[in-house]
N, C-alpha and C positions, 0 to 999 in steps of 0.2 A: 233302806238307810240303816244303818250298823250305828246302835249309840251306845256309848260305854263310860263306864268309868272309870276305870284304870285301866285295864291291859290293852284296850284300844285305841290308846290315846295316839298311836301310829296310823289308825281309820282314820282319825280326826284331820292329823296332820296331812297326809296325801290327798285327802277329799278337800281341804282348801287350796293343796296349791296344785289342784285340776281345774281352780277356778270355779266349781258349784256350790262355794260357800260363803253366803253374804256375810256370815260372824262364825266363828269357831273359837271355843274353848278347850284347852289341853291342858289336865288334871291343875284344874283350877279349884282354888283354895281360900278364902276367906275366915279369919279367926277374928273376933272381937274379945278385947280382956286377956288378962293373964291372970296365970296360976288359980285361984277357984273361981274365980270369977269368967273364965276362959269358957267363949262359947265357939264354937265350932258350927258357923250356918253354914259353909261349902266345903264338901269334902272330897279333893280331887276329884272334878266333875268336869269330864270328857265330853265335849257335844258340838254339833256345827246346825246350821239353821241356813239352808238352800236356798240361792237365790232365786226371786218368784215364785215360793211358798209362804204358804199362812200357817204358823206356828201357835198353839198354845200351852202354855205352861199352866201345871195345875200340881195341888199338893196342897197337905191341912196346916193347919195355920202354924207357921213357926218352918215350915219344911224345906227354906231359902229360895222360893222360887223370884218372893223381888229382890231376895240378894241377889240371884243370878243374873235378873235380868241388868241393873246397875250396877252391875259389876259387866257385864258385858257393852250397855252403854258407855263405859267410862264414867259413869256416876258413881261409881265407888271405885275404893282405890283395891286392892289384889294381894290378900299377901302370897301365893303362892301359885304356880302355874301360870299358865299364858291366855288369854285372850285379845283377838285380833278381830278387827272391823275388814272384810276382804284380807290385801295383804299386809296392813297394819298392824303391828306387835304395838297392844296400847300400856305394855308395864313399862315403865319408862320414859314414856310421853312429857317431856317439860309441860306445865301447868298452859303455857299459853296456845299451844300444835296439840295439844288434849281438847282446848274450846274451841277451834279451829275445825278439830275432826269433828264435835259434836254438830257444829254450827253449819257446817259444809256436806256432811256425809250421812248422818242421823235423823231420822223424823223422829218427834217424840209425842204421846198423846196420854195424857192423865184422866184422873176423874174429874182431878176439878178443869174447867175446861182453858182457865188460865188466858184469858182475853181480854183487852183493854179496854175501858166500858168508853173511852172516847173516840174508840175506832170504828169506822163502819167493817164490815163483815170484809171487803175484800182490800180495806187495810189491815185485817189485822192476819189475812193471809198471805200476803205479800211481805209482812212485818222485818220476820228474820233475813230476807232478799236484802230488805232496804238497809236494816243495818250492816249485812257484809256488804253494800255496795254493789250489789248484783240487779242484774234486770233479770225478772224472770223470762220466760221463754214462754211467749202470749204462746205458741199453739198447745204445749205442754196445760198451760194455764186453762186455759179453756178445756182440754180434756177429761182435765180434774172436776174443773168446776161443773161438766156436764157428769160426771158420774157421781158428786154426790148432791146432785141436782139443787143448788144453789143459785141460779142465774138470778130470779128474778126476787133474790134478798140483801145482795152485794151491797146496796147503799144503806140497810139497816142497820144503825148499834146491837150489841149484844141486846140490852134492855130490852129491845123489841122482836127478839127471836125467842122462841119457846128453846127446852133443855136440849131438848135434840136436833134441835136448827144450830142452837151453839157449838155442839159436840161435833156438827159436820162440817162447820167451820175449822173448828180446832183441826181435823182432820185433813182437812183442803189445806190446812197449815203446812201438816206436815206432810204432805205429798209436794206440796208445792213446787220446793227446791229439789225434783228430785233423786231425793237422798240413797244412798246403797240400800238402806234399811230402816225398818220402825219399829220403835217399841212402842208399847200401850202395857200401862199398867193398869189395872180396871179402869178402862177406858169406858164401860156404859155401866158402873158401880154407882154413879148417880140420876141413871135415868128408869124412866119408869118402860116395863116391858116392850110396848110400841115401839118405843124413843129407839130402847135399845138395839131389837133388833134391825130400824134401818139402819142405824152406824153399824152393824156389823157386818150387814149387806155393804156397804158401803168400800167396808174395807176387804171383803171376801170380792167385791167389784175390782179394785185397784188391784187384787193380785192378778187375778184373771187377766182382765182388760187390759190393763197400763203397766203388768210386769213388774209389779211393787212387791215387793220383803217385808213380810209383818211377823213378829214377835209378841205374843199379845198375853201378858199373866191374868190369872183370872181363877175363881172359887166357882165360878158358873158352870155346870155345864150341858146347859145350851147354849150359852158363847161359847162357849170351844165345840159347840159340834158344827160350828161356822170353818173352825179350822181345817187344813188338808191333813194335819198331823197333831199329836197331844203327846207331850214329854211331861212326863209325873215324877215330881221330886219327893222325897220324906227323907226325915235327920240329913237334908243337908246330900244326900248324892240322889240320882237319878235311877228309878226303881221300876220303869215301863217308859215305852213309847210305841203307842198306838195311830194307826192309819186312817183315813178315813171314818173319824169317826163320829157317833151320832150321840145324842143326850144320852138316850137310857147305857149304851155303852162303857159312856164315859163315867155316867154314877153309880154303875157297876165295881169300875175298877177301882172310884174312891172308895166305895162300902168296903171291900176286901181292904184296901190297906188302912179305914179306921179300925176294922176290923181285926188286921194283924197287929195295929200299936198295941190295942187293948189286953189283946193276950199275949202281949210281948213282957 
């Protein structure tokens, strides 16, 4: 996979409309503030994220990787460039076909695990169904719920599930409907190492198993050595992307680029 940031932004283009791109960004551009105050987080930033791959985004703090990624969810707005959810062009989207696309087409998974403490577990994963008005699709339902092995906590409240029983709820949330694709923005930044890695199992399951598109920003990396690929941001463009890869790999390439800010 070819990622770029400017002069490929034609890679980008043809590899989504061959259909093997669940989101694609073409020299996408994000500016907060004017004049001194003008910060620059995305700097024409070229990229597409494959359907039925596990992606992770990684880069030191300030480097726009959850600009990029809400900005490709449609959680932030765009000042320049394009990003599209499939064949979705979301700059432009009226306010209301913008929560439509998130509600219909996007799984989302935070740190906090954002669950209703009066719901039991498998209302609060059917949640977003019930308010579009959708019935889920029981065999879908069920294949979710047997991978991230929930069956026999469905009638519990949040309250009565440990941090990582919640987070796999949140999870089964977002598989539920589903959606083209998921983002996770430290998705296990509140759990403790166990916790953490079954929900990454979890969601490295759905890609395998169930054909799911994860997106997953992260400072970790042994959560990203969960991923199939690692696309590394700093000042705002995209400066590596790595295959297959594993922790010590991955805090390798970060050393060398704290390493290169420092004697920049």
């Amino acid at each position: 996979m070819t990622t770029t940031t400017h002069a490929g932004a034609s890679t980008a283009d043809a590899q989504a409309a061959s259909g093997t791109a669940a989101a694609c960004a073409t020299d996408l551009t994000k500016v907060y503030g004017q004049g001194e105050t003008k910060v620059v987080a995305l700097d024409r930033v070229s990229v597409e994220f494959r359907k039925a791959e596990f992606t992770a985004i990684m880069g030191p703090s300030g480097s726009g990787k959850s600009t990029l990624m809400h900005c490709m969810a449609g959680l932030d707005s765009i000042s320049g460039g394009s990003a599209r959810i499939g064949d979705t062009e979301l700059t432009g989207l009226k306010d209301k076909k913008l929560t439509q696309l998130r509600r219909d087409r996007i799984g989302f998974i935070f740190q906090a695990f954002n669950l209703l403490p009066t719901l039991n577990a498998i209302e609060n994963i059917t949640l977003p169904m019930d308010i579009a008005g959708r019935k889920p699709d029981q065999e879908w339902l069920d294949r979710v719920l047997r991978t991230v092995g929930l069956a026999d906590r469905l009638k519990h409240r949040p309250n009565q599930l440990s941090g990582g029983q919640q987070q796999r709820v949140a999870v089964a949330r977002a598989l539920a409907g589903q959606p083209e694709i998921i983002f996770g923005d430290e998705p296990t930044g509140n759990l403790d190492s166990q916790s953490g890695a079954e929900v990454l199992g979890f969601l490295r399951n759905s890609v395998r198993e169930l054909g799911q598109t994860v997106v997953m920003v992260t400072h970790d990396p042994v959560a990203a050595s969960y991923a199939d690929r690692v696309v590394f941001l700093a000042d705002g463009r995209i400066v590596d992307d790595l295959r297959d890869p594993s922790a010590d790999s991955v805090l390798e390439r970060m050393k060398g680029f704290e390493a290169g800010r420092r004697t920049s």
